[in-house]
C-alpha positions in Angstrom: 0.0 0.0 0.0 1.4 3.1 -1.2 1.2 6.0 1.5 0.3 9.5 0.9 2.5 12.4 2.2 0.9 15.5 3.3 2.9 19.2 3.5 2.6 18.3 7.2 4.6 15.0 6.9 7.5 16.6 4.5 7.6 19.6 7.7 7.5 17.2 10.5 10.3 15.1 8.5 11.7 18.9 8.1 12.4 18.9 12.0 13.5 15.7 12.4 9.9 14.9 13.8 8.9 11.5 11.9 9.4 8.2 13.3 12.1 6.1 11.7 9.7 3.8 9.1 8.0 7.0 8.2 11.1 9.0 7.8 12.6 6.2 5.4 8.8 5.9 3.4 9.1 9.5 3.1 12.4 9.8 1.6 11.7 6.8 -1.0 8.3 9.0 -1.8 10.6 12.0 -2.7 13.0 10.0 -5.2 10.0 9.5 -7.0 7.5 11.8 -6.2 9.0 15.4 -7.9 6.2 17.5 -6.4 7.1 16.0 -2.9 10.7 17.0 -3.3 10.0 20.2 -4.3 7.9 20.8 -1.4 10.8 19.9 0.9 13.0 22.1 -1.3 10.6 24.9 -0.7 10.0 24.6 3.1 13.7 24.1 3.5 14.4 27.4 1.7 11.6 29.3 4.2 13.2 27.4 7.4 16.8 28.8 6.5 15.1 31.9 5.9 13.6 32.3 9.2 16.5 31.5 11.2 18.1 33.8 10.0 16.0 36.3 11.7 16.7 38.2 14.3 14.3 40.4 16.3 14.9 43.2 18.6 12.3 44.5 20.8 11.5 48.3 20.7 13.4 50.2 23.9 10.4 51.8 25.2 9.3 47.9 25.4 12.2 47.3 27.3 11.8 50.0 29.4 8.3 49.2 30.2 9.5 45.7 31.5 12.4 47.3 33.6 10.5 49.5 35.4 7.7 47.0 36.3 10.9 44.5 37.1 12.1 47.3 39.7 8.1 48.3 41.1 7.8 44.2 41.8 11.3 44.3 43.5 9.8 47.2 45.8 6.4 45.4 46.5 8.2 42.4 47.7 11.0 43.7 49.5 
């Protein structure tokens, strides 16, 4: 029986999230199965993407969390 792979398989075999059988069905599936592969091209190309990015919160966040930091340090002492 042949399995059918959904784009949530090819991301959970993405993160290394797939159980061994279905992590070896799955890569047989893309050696044949072009549109398969190209899916896991395509999600590994928006993975590497997104870890390469960086956020930085805005200072006045920062400063919000600071002072409510130092206001709990005064309640409790």
């Amino acid at each position: 029986m042949t399995k059918t792979f959904t784009p949530n398989d090819v991301l959970r075999y993405l993160y290394k999230e797939t159980s061994p059988v279905e992590k070896k069905q799955l890569e047989e599936a893309m050696l044949v199965h072009a549109d398969l592969r190209d899916q896991y091209l395509q999600l590994t190309s928006i993975k590497e993407q997104l870890d390469q990015v960086q956020e930085t919160p805005r200072k006045d966040t920062i400063q919000t969390i600071l002072e409510y930091a130092k206001s709990q340090q005064t309640i409790l002492s």
